[in-house]
Chimera marker file (.cmm) of the C-alpha trace (Angstrom):
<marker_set name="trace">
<marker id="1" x="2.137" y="-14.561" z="-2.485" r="1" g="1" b="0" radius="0.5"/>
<marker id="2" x="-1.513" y="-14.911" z="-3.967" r="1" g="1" b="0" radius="0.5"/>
<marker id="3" x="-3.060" y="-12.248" z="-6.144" r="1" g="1" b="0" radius="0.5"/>
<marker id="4" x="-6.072" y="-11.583" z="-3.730" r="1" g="1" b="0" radius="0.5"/>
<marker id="5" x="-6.343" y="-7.924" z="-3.906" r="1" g="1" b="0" radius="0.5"/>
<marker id="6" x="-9.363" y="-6.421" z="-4.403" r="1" g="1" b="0" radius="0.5"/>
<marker id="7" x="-10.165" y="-3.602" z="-7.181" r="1" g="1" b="0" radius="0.5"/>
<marker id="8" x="-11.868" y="-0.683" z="-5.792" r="1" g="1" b="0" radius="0.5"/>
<marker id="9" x="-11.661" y="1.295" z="-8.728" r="1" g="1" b="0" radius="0.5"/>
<marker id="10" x="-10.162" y="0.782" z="-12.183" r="1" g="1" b="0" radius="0.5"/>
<marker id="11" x="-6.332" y="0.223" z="-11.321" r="1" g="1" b="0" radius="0.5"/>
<marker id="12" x="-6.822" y="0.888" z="-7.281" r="1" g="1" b="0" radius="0.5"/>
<marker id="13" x="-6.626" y="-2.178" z="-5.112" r="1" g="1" b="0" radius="0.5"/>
<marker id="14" x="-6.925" y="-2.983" z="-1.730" r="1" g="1" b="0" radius="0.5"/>
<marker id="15" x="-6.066" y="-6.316" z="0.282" r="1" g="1" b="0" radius="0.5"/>
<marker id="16" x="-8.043" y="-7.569" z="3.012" r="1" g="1" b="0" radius="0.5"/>
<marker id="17" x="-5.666" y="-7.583" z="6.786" r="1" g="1" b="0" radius="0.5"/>
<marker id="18" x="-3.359" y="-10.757" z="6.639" r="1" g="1" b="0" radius="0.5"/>
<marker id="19" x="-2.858" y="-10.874" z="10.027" r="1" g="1" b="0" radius="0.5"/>
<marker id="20" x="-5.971" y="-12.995" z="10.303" r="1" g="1" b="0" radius="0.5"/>
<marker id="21" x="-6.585" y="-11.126" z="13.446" r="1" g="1" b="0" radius="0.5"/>
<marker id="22" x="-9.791" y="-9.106" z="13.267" r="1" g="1" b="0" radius="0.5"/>
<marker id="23" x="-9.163" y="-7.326" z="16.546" r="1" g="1" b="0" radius="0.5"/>
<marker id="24" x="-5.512" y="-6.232" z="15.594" r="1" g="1" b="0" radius="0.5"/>
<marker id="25" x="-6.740" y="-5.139" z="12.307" r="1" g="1" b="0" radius="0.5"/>
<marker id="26" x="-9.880" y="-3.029" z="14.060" r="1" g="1" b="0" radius="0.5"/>
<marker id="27" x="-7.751" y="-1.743" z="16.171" r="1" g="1" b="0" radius="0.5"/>
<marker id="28" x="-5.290" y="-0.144" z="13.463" r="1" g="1" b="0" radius="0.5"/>
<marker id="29" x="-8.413" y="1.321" z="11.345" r="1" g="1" b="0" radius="0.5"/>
<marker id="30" x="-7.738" y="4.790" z="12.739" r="1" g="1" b="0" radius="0.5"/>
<marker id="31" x="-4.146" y="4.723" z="11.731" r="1" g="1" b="0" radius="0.5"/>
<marker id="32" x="-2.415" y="5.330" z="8.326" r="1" g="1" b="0" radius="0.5"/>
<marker id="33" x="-4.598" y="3.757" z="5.267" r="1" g="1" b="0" radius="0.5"/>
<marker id="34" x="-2.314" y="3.084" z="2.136" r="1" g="1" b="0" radius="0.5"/>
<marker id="35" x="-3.490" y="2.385" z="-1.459" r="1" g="1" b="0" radius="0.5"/>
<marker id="36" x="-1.958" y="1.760" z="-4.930" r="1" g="1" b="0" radius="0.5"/>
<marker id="37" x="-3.297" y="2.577" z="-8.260" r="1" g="1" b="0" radius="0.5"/>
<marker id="38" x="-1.962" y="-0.766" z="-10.338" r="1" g="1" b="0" radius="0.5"/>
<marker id="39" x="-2.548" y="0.567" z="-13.305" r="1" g="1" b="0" radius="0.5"/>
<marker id="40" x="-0.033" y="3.704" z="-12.805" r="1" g="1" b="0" radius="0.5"/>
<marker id="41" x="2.572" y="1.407" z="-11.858" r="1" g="1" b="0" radius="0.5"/>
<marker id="42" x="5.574" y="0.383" z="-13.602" r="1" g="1" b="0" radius="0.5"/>
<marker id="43" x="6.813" y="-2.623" z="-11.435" r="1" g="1" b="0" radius="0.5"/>
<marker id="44" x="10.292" y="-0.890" z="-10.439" r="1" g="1" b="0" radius="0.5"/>
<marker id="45" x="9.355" y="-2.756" z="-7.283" r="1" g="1" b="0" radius="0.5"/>
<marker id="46" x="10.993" y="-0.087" z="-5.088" r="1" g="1" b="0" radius="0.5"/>
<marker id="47" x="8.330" y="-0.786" z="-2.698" r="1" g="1" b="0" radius="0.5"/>
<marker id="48" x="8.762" y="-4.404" z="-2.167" r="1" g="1" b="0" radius="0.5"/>
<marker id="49" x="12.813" y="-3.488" z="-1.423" r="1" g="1" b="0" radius="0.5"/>
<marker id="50" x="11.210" y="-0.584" z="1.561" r="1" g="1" b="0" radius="0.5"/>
<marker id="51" x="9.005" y="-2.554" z="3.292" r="1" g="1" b="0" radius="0.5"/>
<marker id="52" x="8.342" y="-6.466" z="2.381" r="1" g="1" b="0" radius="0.5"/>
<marker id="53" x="5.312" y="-6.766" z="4.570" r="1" g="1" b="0" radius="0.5"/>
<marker id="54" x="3.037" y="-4.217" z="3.095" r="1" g="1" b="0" radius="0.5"/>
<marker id="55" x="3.726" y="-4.162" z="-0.815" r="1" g="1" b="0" radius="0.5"/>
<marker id="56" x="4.286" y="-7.730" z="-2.828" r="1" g="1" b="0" radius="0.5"/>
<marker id="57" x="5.165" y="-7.612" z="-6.389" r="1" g="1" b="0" radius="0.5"/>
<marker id="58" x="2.652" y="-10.127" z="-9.076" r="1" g="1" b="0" radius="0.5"/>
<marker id="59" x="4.834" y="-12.542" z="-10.643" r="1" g="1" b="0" radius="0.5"/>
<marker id="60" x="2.578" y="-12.031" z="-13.901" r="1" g="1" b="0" radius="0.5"/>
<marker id="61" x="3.042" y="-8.305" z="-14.966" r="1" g="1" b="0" radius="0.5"/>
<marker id="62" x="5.787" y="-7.046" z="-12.197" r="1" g="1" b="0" radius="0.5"/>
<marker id="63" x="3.461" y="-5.048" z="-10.803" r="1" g="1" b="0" radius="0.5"/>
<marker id="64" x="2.754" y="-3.995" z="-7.467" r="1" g="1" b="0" radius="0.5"/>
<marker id="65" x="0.438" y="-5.854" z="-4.587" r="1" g="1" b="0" radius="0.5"/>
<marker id="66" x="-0.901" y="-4.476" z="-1.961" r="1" g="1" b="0" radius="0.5"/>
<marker id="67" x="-0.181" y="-7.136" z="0.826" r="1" g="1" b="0" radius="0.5"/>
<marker id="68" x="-0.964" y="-4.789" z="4.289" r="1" g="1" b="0" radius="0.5"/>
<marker id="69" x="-3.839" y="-1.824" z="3.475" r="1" g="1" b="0" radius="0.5"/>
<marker id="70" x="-3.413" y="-1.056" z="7.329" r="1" g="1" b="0" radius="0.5"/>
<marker id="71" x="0.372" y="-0.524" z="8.135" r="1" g="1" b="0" radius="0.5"/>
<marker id="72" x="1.497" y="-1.412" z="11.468" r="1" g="1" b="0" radius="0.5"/>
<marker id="73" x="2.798" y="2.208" z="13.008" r="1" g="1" b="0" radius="0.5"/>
<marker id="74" x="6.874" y="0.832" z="13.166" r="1" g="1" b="0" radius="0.5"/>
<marker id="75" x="6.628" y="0.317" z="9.364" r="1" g="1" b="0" radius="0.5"/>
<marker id="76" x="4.440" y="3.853" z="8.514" r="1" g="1" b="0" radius="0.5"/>
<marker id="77" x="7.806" y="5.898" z="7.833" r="1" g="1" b="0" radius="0.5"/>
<marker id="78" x="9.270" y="3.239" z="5.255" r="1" g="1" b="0" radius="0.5"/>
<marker id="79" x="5.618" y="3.109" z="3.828" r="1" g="1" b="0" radius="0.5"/>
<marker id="80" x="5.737" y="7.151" z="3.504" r="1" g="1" b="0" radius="0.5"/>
<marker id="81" x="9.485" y="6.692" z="2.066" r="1" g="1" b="0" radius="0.5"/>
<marker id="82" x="8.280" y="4.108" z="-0.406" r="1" g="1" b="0" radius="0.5"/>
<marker id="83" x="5.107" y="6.480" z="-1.561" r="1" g="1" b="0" radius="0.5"/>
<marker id="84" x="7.968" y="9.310" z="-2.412" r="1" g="1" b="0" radius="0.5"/>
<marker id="85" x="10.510" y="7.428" z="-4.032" r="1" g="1" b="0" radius="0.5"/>
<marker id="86" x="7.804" y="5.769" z="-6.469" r="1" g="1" b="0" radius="0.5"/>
<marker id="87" x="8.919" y="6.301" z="-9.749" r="1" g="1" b="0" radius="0.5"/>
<marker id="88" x="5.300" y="6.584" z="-11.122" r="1" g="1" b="0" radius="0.5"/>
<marker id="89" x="3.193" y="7.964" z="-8.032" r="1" g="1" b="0" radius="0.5"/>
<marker id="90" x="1.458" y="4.542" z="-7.437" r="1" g="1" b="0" radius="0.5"/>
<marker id="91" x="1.151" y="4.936" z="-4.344" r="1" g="1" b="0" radius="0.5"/>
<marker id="92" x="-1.209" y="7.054" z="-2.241" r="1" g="1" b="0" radius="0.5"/>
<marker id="93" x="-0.607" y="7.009" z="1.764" r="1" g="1" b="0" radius="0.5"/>
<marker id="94" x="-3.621" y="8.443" z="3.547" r="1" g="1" b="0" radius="0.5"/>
<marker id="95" x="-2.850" y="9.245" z="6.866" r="1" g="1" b="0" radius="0.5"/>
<marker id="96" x="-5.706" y="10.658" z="9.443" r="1" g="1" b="0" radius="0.5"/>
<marker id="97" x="-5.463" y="13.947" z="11.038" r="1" g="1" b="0" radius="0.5"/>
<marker id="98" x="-2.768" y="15.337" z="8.602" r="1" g="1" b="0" radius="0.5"/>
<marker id="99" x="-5.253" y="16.973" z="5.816" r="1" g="1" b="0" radius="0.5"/>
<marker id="100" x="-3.448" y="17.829" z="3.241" r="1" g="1" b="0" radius="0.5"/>
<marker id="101" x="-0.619" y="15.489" z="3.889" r="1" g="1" b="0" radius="0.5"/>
<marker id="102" x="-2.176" y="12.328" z="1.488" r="1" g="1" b="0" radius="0.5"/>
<marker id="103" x="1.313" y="11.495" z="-0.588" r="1" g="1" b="0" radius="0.5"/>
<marker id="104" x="-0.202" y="11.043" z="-4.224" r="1" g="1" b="0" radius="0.5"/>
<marker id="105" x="1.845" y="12.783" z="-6.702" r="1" g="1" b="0" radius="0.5"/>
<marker id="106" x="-0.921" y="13.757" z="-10.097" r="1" g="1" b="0" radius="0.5"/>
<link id1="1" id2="2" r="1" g="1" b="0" radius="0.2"/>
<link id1="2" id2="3" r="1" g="1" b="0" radius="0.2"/>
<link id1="3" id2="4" r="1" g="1" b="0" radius="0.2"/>
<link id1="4" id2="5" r="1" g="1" b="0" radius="0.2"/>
<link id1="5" id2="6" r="1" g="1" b="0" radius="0.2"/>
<link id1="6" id2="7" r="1" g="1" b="0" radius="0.2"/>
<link id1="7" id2="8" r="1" g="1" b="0" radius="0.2"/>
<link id1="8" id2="9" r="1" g="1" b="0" radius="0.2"/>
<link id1="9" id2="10" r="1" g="1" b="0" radius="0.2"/>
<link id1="10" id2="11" r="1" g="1" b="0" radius="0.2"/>
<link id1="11" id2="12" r="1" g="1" b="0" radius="0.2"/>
<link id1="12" id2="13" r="1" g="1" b="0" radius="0.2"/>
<link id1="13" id2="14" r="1" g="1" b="0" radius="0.2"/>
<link id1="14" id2="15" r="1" g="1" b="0" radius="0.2"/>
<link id1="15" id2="16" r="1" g="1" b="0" radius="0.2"/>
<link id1="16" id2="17" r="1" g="1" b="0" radius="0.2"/>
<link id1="17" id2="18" r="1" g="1" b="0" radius="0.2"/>
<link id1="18" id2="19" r="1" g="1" b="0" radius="0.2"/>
<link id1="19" id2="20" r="1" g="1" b="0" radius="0.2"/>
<link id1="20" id2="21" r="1" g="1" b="0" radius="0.2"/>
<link id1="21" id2="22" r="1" g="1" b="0" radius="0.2"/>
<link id1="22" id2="23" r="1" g="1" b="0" radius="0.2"/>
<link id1="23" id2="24" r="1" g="1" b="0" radius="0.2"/>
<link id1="24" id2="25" r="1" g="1" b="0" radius="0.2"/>
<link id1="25" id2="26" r="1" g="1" b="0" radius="0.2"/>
<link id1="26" id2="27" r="1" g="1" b="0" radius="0.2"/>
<link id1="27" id2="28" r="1" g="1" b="0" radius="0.2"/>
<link id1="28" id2="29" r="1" g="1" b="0" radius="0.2"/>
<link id1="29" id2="30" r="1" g="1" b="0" radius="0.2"/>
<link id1="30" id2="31" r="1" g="1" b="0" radius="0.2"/>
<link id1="31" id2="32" r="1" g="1" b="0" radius="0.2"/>
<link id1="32" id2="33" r="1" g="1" b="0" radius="0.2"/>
<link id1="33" id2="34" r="1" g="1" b="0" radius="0.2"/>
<link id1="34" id2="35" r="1" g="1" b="0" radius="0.2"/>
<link id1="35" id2="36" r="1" g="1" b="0" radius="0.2"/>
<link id1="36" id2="37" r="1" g="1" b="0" radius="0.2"/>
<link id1="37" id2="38" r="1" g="1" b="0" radius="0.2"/>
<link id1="38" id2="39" r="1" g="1" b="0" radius="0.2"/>
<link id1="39" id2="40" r="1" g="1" b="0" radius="0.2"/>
<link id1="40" id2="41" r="1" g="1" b="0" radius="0.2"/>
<link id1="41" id2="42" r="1" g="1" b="0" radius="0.2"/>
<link id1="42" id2="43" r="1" g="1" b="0" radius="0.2"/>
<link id1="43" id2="44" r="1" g="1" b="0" radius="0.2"/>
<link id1="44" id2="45" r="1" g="1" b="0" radius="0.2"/>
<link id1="45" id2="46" r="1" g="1" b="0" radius="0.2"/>
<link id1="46" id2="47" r="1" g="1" b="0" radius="0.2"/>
<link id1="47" id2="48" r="1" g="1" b="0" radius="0.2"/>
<link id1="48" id2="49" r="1" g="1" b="0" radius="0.2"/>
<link id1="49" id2="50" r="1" g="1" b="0" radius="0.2"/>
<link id1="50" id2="51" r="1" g="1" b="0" radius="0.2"/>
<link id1="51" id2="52" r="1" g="1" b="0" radius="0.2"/>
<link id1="52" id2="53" r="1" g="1" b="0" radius="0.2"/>
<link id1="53" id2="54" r="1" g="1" b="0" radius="0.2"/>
<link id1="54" id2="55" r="1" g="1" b="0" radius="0.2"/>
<link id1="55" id2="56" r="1" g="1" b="0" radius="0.2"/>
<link id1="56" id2="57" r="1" g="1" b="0" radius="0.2"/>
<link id1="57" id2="58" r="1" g="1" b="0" radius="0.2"/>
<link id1="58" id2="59" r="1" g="1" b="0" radius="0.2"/>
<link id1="59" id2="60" r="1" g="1" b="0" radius="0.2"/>
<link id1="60" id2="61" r="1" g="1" b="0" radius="0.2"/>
<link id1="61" id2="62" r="1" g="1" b="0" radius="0.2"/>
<link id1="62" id2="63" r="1" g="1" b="0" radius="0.2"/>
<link id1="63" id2="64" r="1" g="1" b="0" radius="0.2"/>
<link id1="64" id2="65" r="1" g="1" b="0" radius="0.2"/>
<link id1="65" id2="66" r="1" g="1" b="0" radius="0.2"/>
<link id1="66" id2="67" r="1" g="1" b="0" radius="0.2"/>
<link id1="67" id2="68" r="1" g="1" b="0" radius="0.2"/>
<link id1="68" id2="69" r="1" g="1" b="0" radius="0.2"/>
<link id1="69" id2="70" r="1" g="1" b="0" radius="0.2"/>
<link id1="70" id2="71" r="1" g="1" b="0" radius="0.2"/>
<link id1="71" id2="72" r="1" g="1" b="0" radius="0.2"/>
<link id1="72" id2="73" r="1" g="1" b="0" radius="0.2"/>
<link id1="73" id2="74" r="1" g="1" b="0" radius="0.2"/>
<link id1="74" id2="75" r="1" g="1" b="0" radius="0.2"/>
<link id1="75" id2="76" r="1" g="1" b="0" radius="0.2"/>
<link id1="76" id2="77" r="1" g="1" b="0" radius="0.2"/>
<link id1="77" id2="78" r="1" g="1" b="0" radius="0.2"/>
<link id1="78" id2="79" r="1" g="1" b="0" radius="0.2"/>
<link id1="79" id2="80" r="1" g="1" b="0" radius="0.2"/>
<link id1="80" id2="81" r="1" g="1" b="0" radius="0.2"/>
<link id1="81" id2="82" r="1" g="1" b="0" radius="0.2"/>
<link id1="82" id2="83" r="1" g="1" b="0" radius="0.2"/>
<link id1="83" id2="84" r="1" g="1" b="0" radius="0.2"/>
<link id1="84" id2="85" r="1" g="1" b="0" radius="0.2"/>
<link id1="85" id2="86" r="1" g="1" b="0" radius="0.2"/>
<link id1="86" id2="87" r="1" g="1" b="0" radius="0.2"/>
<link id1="87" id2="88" r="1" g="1" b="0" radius="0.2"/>
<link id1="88" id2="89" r="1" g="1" b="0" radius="0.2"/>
<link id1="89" id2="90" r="1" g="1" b="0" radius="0.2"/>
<link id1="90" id2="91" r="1" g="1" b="0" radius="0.2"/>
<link id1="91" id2="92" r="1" g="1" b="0" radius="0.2"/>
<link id1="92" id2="93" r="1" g="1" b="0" radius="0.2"/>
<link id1="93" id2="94" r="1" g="1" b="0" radius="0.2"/>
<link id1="94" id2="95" r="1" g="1" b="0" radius="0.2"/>
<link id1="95" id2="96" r="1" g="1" b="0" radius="0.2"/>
<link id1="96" id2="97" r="1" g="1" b="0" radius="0.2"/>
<link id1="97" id2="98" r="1" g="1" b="0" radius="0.2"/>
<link id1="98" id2="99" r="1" g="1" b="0" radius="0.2"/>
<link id1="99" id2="100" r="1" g="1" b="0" radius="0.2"/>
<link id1="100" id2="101" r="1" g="1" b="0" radius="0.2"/>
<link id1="101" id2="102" r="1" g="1" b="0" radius="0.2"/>
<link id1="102" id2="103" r="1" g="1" b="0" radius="0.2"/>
<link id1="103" id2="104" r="1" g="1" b="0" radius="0.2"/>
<link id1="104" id2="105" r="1" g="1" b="0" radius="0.2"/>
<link id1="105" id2="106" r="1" g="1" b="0" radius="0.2"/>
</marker_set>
């Protein structure tokens, strides 16, 4: 997989929707947003081994990629498993309507 993220902020990254589907990805906007801080993480790749099609792991530091921003809703509760088990907290799930509920350990 390509290194295509984008950096938001030093160490955040987001990917653009590889679905290549501009309606599918519009239509998913109001759903669960994730985001990983890249340079928190420490390439355990527990996240890749949850759930394949969101996070990717860079084959030149072992660290994570952010392959699906949006989440599709099946894959939401092994997105929320993988943002708990992280080892470092690189992973923030924001998820609409739940204030309070954003899983980003400090």
């Amino acid at each position: 997989m390509s290194e295509t993220a984008r950096t938001r902020a030093p160490g955040a990254t987001t990917a653009t929707s590889g679905t290549g589907d501009p309606k599918g990805a519009r239509d998913r906007t109001k759903g669960p947003r994730v985001e990983v801080d890249r340079g928190r993480c420490v390439g355990s790749g527990m996240c890749l081994a949850h759930v394949p099609a969101v996070f990717d792991q860079s084959d030149r530091d072992g660290r994570v990629l952010l392959v699906e921003p949006l989440p599709r809703a099946g894959v939401v509760p092994a997105v929320r498993a993988a943002a708990e088990r992280c080892p470092s907290g690189a992973i923030t799930l924001h998820e609409p309507g739940r204030p309070g509920q954003d899983l980003e350990e400090e």
